[in-house]
DOZA-526969 format. One record per atom (N, C-alpha, C, O): x, y, z. Coordinates in steps of 0.05 Angstrom, whole numbers, plus 5000, padded with zeros to 4 digits. Example, Ala and Ser with C-alpha at 12.3 -4.5 7.8 and 13.67 -1.06 7.14 Angstrom:
% DOZA-526969
526448865156 524649105156 526449345156 528549345169 525749555142 527349795143 525850015157 526850235161 
END
This chain:
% DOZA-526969
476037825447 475538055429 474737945402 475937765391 472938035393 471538015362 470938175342 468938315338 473838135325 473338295301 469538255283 468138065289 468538435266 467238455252 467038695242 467938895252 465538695216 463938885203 461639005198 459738875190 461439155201 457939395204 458639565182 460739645174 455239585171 454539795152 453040075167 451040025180 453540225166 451840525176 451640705153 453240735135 449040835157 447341045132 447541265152 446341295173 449041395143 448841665159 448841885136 450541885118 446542125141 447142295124 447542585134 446542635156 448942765121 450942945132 451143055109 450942915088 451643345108 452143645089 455043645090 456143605112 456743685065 459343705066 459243985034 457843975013 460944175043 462344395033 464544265020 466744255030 463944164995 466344124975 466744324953 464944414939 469944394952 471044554933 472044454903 474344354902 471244464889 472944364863 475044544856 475244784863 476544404844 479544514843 479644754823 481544914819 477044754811 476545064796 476045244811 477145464810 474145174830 472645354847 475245504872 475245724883 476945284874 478845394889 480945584873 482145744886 481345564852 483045764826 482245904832 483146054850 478945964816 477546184806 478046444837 478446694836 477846274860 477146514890 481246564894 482346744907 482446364880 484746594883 485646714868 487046904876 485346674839 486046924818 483847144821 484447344809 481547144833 479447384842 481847564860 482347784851 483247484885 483147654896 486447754887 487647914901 487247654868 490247754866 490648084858 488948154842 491948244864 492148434858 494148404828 495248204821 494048704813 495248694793 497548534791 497348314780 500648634806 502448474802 502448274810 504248134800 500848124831 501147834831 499547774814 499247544821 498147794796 497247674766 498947654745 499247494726 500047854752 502647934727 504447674732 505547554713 504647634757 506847414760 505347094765 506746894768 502647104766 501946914765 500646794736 499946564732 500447024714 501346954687 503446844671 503246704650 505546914683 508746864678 508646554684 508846384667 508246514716 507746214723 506346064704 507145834697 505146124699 502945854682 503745964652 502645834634 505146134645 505646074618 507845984618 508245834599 510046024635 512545804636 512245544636 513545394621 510045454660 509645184666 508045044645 508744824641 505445144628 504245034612 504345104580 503945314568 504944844571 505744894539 503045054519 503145144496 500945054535 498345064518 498245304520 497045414502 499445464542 498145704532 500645884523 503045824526 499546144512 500946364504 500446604501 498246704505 503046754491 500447024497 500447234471 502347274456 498347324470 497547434440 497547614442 495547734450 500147734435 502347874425 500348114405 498748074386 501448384422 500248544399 497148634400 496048804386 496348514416 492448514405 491848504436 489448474440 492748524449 491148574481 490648894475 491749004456 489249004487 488349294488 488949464517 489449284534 489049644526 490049704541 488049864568 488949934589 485749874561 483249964577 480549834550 480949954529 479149714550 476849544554 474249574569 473249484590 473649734547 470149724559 468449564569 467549404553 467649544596 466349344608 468549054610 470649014599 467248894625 467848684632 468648404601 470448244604 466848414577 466548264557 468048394533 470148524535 466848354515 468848394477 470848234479 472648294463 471248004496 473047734494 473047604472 471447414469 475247684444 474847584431 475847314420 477747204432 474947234405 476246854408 478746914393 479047034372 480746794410 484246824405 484546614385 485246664362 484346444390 484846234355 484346304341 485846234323 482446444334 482346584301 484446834294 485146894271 485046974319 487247124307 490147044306 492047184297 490446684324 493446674318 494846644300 493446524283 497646694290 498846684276 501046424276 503046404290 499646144247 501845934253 504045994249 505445844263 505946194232 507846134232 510246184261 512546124264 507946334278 509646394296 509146204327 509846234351 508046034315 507045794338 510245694339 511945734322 510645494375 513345424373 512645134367 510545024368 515045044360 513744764348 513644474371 515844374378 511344364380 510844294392 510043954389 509943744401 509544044372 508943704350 511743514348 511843264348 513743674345 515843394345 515443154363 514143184384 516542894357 514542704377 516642694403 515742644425 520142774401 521742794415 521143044448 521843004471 519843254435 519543394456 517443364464 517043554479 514643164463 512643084477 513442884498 512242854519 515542754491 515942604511 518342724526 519242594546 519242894520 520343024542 518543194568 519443224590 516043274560 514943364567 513943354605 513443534621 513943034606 513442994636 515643044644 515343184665 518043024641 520343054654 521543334655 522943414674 520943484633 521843794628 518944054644 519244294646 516943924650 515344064655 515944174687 515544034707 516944464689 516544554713 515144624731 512844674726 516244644761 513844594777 512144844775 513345034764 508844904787 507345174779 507445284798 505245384802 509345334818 509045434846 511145674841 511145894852 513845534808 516145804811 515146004797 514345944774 514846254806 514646444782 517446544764 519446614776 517246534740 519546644726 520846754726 521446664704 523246984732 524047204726 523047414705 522747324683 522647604709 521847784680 523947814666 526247814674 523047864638 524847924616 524648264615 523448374633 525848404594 527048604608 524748774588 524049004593 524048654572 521448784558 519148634548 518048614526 518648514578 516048364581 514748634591 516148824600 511748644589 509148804593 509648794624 509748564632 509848954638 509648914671 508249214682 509249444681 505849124692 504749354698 505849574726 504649774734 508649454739 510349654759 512049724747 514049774760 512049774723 514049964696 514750204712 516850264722 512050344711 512150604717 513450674743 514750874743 513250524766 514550594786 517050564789 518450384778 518050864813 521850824814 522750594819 521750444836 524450534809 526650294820 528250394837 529250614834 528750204860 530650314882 533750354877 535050244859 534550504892 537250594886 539450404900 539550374924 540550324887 542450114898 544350344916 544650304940 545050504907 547250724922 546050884942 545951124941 544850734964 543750874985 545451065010 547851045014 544151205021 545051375034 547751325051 549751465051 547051075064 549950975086 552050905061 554350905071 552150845035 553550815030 555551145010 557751184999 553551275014 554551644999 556251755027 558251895026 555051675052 556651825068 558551715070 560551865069 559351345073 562151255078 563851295057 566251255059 562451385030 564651425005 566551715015 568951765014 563951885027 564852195030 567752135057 569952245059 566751965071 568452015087 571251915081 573352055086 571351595068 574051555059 574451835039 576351975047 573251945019 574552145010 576252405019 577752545005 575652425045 577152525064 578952465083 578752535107 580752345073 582952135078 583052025113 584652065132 581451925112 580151955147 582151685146 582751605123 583151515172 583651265174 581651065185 579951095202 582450805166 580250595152 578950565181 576750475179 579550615207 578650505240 576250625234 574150505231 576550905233 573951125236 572451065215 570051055221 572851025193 570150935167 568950715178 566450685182 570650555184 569550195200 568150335227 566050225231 568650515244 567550575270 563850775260 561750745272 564250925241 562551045235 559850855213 557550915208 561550635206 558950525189 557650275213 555550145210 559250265233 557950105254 555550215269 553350105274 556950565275 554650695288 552050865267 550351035273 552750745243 550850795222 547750595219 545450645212 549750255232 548150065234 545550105261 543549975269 546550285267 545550225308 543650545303 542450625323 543350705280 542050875276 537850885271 537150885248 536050905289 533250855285 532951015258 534551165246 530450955253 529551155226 530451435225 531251585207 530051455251 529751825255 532951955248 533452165237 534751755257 537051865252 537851885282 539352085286 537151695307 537651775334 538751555342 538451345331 539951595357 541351255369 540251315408 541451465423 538051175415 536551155433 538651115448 538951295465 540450895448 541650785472 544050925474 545550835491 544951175458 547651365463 549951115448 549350895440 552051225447 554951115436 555250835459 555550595451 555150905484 555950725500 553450485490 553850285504 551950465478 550150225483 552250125463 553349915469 552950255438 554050255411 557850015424 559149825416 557850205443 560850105452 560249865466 562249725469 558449795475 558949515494 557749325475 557749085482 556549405452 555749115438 557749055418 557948835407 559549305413 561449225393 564249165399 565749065383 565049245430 566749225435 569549515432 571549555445 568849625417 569749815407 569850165428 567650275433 572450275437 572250465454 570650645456 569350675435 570150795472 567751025465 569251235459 567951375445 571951355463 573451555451 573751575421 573651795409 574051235402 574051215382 571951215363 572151265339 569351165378 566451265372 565951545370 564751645351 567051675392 565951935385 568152015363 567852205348 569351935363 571652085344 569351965314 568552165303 568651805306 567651765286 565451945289 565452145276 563551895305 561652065305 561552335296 559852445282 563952435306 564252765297 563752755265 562052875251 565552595260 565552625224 564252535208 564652505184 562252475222 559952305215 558052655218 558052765196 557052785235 555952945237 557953145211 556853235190 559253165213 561453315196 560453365156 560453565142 559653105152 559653115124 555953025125 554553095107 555352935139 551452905133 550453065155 550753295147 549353085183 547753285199 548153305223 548153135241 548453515224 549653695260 548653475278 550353385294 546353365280 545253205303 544852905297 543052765307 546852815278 546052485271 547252395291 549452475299 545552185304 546852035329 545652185350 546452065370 544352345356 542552495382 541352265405 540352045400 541652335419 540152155446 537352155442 536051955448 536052425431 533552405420 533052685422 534752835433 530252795408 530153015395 530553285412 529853495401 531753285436 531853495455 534153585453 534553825458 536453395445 539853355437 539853455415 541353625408 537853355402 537753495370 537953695355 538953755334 535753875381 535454015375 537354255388 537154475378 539354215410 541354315423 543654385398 544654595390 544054035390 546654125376 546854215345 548754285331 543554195338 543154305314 543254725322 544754855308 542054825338 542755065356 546255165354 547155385348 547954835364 551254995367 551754995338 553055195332 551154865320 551954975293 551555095276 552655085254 548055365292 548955535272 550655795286 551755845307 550155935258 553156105260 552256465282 553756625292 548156445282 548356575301 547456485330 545656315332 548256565346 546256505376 543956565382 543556805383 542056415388 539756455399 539156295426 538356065430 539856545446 539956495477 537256285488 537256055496 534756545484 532356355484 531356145473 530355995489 531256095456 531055865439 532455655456 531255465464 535555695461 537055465479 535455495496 533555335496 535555695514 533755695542 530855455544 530655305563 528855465523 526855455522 527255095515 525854945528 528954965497 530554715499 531154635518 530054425525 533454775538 535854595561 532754565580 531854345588 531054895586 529454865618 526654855603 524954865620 525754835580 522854835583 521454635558 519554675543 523654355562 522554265528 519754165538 518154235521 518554035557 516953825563 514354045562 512353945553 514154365571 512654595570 512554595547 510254525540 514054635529 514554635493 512054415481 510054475467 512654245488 511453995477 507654095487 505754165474 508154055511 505454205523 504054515512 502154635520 505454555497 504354925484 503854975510 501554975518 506255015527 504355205558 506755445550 508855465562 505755655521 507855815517 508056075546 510256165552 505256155562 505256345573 507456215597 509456345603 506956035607 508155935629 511055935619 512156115632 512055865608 514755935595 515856245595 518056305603 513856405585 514756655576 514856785603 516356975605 512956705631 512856745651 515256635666 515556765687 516556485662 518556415677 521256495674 523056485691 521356615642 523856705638 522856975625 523157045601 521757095643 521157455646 521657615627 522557845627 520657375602 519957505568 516857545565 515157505582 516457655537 514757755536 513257495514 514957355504 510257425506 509757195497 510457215461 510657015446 510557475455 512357485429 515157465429 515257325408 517757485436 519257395443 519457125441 521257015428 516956985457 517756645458 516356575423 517756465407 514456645418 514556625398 515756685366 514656635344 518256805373 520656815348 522756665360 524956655350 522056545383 524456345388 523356075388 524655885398 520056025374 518355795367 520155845336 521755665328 519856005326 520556055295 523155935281 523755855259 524555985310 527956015303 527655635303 528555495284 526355525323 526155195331 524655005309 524554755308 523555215290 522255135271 523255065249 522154885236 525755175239 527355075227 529354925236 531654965228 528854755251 530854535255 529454275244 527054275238 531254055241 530853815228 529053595261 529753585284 527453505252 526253365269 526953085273 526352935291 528653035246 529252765221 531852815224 532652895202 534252815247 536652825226 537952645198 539852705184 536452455198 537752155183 534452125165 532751945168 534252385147 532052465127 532952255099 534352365081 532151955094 534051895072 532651935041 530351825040 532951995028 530652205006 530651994985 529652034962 531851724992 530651444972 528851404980 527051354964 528151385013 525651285025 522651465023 520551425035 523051605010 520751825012 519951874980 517952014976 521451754953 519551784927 517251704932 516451594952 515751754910 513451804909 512851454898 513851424875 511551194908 510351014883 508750984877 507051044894 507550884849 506050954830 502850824835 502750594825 500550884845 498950724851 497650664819 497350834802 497150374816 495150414785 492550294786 492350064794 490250434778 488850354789 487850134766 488450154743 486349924776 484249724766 482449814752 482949764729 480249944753 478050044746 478450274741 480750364746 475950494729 474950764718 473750804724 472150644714 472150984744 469251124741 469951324739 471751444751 467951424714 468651684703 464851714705 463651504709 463351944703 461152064688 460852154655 461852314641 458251894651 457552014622 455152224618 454052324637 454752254602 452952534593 451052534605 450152764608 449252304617 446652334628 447152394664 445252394680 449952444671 450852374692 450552104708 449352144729 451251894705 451451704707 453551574712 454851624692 455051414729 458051314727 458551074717 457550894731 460250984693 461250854681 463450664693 465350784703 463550444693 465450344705 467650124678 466949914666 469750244677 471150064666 473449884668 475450024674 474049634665 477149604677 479749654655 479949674630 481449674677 484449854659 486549564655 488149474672 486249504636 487749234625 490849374620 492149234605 492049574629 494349674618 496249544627 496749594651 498049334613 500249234618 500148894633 501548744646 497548914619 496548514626 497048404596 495348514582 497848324590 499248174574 495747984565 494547944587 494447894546 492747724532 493647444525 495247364508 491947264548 493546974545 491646804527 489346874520 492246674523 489546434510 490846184505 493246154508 488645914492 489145774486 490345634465 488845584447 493445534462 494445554431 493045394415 491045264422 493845404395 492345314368 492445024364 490744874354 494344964371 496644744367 495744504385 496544284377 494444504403 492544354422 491944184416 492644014433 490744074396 488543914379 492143674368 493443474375 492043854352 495243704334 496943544357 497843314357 497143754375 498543604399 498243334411 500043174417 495543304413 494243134421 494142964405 495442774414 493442924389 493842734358 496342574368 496342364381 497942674362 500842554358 501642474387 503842374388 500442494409 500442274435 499142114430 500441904432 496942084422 495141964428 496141644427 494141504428 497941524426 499241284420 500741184452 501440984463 500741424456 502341434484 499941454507 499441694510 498641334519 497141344546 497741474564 496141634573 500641424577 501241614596 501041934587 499642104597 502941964567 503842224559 500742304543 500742534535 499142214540 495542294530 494242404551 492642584549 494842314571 493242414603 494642614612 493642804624 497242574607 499642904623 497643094609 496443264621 497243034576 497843324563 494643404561 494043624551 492543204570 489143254573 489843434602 489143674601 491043324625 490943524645 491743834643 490444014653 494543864626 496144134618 492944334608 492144534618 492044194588 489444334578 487544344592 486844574598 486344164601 484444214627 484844444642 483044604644 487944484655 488744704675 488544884662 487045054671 489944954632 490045204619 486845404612 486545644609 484745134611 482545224606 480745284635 478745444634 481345174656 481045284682 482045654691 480745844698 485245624685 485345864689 484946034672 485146264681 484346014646 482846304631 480046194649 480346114672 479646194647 476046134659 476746324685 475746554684 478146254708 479146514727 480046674721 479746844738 481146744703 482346994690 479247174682 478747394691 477647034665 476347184656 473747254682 472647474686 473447044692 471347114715 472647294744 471647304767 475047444734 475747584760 475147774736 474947984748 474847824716 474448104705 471648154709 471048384714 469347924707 467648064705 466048074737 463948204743 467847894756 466147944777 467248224792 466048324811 469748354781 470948594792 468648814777 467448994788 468548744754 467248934735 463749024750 462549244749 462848754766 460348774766 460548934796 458949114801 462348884812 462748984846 463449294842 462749474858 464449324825 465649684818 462749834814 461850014828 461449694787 459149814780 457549884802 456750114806 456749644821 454749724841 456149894858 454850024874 458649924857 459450104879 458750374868 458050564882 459150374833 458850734833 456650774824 456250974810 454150554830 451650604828 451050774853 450050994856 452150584872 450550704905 452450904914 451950974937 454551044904 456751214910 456851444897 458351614906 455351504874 454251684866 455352044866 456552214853 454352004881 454452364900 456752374919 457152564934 458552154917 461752164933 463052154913 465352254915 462352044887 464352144863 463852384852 465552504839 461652464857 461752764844 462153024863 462453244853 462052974891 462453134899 464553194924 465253424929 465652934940 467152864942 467652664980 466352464986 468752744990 467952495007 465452535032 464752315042 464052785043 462952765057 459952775049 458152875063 459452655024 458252555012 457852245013 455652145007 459652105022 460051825026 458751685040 459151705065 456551465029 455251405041 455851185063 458151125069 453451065077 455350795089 453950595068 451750605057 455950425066 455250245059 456949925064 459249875057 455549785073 456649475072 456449355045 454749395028 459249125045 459448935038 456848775025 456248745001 455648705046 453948465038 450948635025 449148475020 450548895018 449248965003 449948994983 448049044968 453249004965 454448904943 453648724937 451948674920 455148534956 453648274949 450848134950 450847894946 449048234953 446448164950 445648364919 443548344907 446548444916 446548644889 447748494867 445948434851 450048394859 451548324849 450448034849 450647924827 449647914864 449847504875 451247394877 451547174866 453247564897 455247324900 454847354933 453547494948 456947094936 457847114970 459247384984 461347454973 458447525006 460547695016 462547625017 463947815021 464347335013 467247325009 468047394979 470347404970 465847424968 467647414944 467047704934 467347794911 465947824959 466448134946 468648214962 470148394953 469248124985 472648204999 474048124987 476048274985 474147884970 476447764953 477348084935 479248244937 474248074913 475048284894 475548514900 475948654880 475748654924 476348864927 479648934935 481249114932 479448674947 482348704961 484948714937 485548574917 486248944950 488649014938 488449224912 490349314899 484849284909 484549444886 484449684885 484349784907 484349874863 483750114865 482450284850 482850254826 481050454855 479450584821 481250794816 483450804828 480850914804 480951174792 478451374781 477251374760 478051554805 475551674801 476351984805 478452094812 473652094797 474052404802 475352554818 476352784817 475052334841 476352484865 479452364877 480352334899 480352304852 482852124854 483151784857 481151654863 485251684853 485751354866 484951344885 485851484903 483851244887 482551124917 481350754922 479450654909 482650634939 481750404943 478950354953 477950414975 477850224933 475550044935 474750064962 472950204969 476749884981 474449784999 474550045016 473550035039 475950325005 474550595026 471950605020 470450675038 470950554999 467250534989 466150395005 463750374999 466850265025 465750075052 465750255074 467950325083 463250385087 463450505113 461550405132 459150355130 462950385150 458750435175 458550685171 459850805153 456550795192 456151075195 453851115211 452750905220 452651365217 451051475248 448851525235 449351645213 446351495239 444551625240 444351915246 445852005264 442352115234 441752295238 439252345246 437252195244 439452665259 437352695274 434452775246 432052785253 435252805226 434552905202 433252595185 432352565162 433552445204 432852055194 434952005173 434551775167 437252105158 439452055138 440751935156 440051945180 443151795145 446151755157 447651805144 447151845121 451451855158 452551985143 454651745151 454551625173 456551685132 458451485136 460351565153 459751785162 463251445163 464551555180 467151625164 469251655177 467051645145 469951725131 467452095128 468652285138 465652145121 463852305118 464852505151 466052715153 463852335170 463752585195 466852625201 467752825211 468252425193 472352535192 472252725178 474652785175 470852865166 471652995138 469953295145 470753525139 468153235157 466553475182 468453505203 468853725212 469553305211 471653445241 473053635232 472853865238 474853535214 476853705206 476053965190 477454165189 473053935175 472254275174 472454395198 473754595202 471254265213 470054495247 473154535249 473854765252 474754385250 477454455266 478454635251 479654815264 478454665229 479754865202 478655115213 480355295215 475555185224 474555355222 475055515255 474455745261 475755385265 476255495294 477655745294 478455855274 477755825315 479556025332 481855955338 481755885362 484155945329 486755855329 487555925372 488655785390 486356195373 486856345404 484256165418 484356165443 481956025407 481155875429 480055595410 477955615397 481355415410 480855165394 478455075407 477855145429 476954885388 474254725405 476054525412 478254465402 474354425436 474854225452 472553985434 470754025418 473653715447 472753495429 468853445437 467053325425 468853615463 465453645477 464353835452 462253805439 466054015450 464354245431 464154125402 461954085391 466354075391 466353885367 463153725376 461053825367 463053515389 461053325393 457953545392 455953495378 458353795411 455853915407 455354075377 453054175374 456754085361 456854175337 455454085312 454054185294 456553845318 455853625305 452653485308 451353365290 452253515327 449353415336 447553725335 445253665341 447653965331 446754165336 446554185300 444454195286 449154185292 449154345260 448354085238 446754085219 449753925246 448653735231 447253415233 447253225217 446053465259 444253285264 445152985267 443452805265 449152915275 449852765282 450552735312 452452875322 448552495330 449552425349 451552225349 451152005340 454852325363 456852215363 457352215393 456052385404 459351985415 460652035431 462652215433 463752295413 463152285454 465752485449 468352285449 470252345434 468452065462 470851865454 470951835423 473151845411 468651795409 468051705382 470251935370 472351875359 468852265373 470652445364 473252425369 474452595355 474652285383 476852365394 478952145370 480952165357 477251955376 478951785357 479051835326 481151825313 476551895316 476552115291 478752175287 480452085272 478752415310 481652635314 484352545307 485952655291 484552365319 487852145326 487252105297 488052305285 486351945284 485851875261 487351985232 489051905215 485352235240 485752535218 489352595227 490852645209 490352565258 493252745254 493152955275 495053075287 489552995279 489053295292 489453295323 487653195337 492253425335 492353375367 490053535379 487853615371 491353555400 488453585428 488553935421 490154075409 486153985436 485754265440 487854515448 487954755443 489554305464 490954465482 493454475472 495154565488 494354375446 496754345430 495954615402 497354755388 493354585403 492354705375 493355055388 494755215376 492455075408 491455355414 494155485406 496455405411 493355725392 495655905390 495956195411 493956315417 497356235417 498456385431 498956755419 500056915433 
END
């Protein structure tokens, strides 16, 4: 065997990223609060930058009016950085940029506005109620077990006995909790599922309703099916009758274990503005509310001076700056490449902001981006996680992304557009004879010159919420 050495010329295309280029495409796609917290990071971790206090603005016309932050800082309130003791602390005290901070309690955070969760949640109001009713400690311990083993709905799928063989615990002493568990929160918590539910929600009220039980114990699966005549036919009522014993079933809880922390409202905020100016035209602006204004400190230059004796500690603190001037550079190029992707959106969107969604055109991605000049990734980047605020409410960005069908009329209509037509036609029906998803389909191609499948419609349907024909029909 014979070692040696060879030269080869080979040439070949390689996709290299610079370590800007890789910043810049992830502060593009961060949504608000992870900016918020990826500001926190790099101003904990890097001495250079800070944030200018007071003078950020809170919505900002257009993307630019960036004004140069060293001329408005203020030295006396620079921290002092120049001692030669804490420069050389510096490599050793510098934390890593991966932790984000904790917030301070009146730092700028743009999830202000939304509720904070309630530490005193529901399982813990009912076990207070129940020790308050001098129950013994077995049954509070037996009832917060079968509180654990409870689905969203408030149903325990597998009955007490699934409850009793994983815990060990008797099934006499289960139901005994159980009761008082129903006792102080809902007639049917703990149900086998909604047919139980709706039984023992029935034994507790205070009057009887025969049919109604009837129409529960022998006809729930008919129920479910709206086969009201076949019902009313079987139990030799009349089809009004079954329908005040639909009424009576109507007020029952579908939810026994309804927990009303899980259901506030949270706060969407949007990124951007499109509003209309006078010539009718849409304006696009971004909403800086609660971004905090970072920049480069002043102190930079001085800093540097007074290393400069030090080689190692001269290169730490040329990199700290390097980075700090990398990420405003992403900072500022996610404003204006968001600023420029919005605009084209409410250039070509037009007539869905003013009039509302079945107006919505289709439109792709990559005709943003051929508009704009960027890559289609870097219009998914900027969209993702964002939201406007337009005429027709918050609404996320990338809903301004549709396909859509041709018409027989040579237009197309997007598909958030013909969802928005189903559910007229369906609004407009005959409650006593609903369209079927064929007629929908012929409707649509007859009235407004969209050829759709009838599967296409159907999934629409599922979509929208809207069941089948034969659920709709009223009786």
């Amino acid at each position: 065997m014979r070692l040696e050495y060879n030269q080869d010329l080979r040439l070949e295309q390689r996709l290299q990223q610079s370590p800007q280029m890789i910043q810049a495409m992830q502060v593009l796609q961060l949504t608000t609060p992870e900016l918020l917290d990826r500001l926190e990071a790099e101003l904990e971790d890097n001495p250079f930058l800070e944030l200018a206090e007071g003078e950020e603005d809170e919505e900002v016309e257009g993307a630019g009016g960036e004004a140069d932050a060293a001329e408005r800082s203020d030295p006396d309130e620079e921290p002092e950085l120049t001692d030669p003791a804490v420069l050389e602390n510096l490599l050793e005290a510098a934390p890593p940029s991966s932790t984000a901070p904790a917030r301070e309690a009146g730092d700028p955070d743009a999830l202000s506005l939304a509720p904070a969760p309630d530490p005193f949640g529901r399982t813990e109001e009912l076990l207070a109620e129940l020790r308050v009713r001098d129950l013994p400690p077995e049954v509070v311990r037996d009832a917060e077990m079968i509180l654990a083993f409870l689905d969203p709905r408030g149903f325990l799928p597998g009955g007490l006995e699934e409850v009793a063989e994983l815990t060990g615990t008797p099934l006499p002493e289960l139901q005994t909790a159980l009761e008082e568990l129903r006792r102080v929160a809902h007639p049917a918590i703990g149900a086998h599922d909604l047919r139980e539910a709706f039984l023992l929600q029935l034994d507790a009220m205070e009057e009887e309703h025969p049919l109604a039980r009837a129409i529960v114990e022998k006809h729930f699966e008919q129920l479910l099916g709206n086969r009201l005549p076949q019902i009313a036919r079987e139990e030799g009522v009349g089809i009004e009758d079954v329908r005040h014993a639909l009424e009576v079933l109507a007020l029952l809880d579908h939810r026994p274990w309804e927990d009303p922390h899980d259901d506030r409202p949270q706060v969407l905020l949007p990124d951007v503005v499109m509003e209309e100016d006078e010539d009718g035209r849409f304006q696009v602006r971004l909403v800086r509310e609660g971004l905090p204004e970072v920049r480069l400190t002043r102190k930079a230059q001085e800093i540097l001076e007074h290393a400069k004796d030090d080689p190692r500690l001269h290169q730490f603190l040329m990199r700290k700056i390097e980075r700090a001037r990398w990420f405003l550079d992403a900072v500022q190029k996610r404003r204006e490449t968001l600023f420029e992707v919005a605009s084209a959106i409410a250039r070509r969107q037009g007539d869905f902001l003013r009039w509302g969604p079945e107006h919505l055109k289709p439109m792709k991605m990559q005709e943003v981006a051929d508009e704009v000049g960027v890559h289609l990734s870097t219009v998914s980047r900027a969209i993702r996680g964002k939201n406007a605020l337009t005429p027709q409410g918050i609404i996320p960005l990338r809903r301004f992304f549709s396909g859509g069908q041709s018409t027989a009329r040579g237009g197309s209509r997007s598909r958030l557009a013909i969802q928005e037509r189903v559910k007229e036609i369906v609004a407009s029906e005959d409650p006593r004879n609903p369209f079927s998803d064929e007629e929908i389909v012929r409707i649509l191609r007859e009235r407004d010159g969209v050829r759709v499948a009838r599967r296409t419609v159907t999934k629409y349907r599922q979509a929208l919420g809207i069941p089948s024909s034969s659920l709709r029909k009223s009786f």
